[in-house]
C-alpha positions as CSV (number, residue, x, y, z in Angstrom):
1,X,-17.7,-1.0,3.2
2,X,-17.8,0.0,6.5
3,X,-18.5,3.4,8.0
4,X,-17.2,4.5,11.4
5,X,-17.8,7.9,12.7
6,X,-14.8,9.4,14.8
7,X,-13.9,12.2,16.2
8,X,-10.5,13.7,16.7
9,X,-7.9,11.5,18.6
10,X,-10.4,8.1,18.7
11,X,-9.1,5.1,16.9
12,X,-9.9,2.2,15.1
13,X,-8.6,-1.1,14.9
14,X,-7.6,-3.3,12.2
15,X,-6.7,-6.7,13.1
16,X,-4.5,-7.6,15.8
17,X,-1.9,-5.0,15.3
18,X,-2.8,-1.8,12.6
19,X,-4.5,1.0,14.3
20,X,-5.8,4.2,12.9
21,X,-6.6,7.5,14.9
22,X,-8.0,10.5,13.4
23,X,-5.6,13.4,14.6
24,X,-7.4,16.5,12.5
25,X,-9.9,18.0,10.7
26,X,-9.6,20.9,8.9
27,X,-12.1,22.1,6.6
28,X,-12.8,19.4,4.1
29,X,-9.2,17.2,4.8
30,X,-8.8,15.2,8.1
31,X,-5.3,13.7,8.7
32,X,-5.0,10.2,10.1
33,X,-1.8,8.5,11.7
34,X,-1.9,4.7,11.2
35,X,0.3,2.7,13.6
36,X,1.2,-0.7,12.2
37,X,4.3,-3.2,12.1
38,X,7.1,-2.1,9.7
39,X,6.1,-5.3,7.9
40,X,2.8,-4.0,7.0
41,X,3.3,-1.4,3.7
42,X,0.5,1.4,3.7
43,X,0.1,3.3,0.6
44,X,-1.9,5.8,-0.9
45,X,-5.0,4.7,-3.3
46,X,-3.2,6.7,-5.7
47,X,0.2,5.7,-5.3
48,X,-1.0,1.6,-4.6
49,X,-2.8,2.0,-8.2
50,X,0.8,3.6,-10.0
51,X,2.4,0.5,-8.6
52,X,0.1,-2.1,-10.1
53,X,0.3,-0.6,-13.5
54,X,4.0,-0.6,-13.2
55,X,4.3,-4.2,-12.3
56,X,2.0,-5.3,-14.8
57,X,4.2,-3.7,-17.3
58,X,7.2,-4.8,-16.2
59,X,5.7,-8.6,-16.6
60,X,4.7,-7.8,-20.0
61,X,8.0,-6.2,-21.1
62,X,9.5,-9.5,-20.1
63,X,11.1,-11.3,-22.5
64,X,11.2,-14.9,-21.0
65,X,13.8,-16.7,-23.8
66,X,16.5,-14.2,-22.9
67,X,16.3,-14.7,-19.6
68,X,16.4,-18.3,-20.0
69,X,19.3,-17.5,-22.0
70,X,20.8,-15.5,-19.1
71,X,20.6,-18.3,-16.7
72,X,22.2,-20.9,-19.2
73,X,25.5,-18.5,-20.0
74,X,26.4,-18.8,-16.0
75,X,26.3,-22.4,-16.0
């Protein structure tokens, strides 16, 4: 990992084309505004993590004859 010390309204840049600027700090919370290309999706840890698990169990729950069977009844 890398550790950068910034202070308020100095950036960072990722890349060619993400960069990330610390706008605040207040107390122990800082607030960052990331510019990047509508392309690029930016997540929270926690929220990246909820989507994982959800796709994993959406590809378990799969049941792959019926869908097979789906794709056969159109033809």
């Amino acid at each position: 990992m890398l550790a950068l010390a910034r202070k308020v309204n100095q950036s960072i840049v990722i890349g060619n084309d993400i960069e990330v600027t610390l706008l605040e700090i207040k107390g122990d919370q800082i607030k960052i505004g990331i510019n990047a290309p509508k392309s690029v999706p930016i997540y929270r840890k926690e929220i990246f993590a909820q989507i994982q698990e959800e796709n994993k169990s959406a590809m378990q729950e799969v049941d792959v004859s019926k869908v097979r069977q789906l794709f056969q009844q159109k033809e």
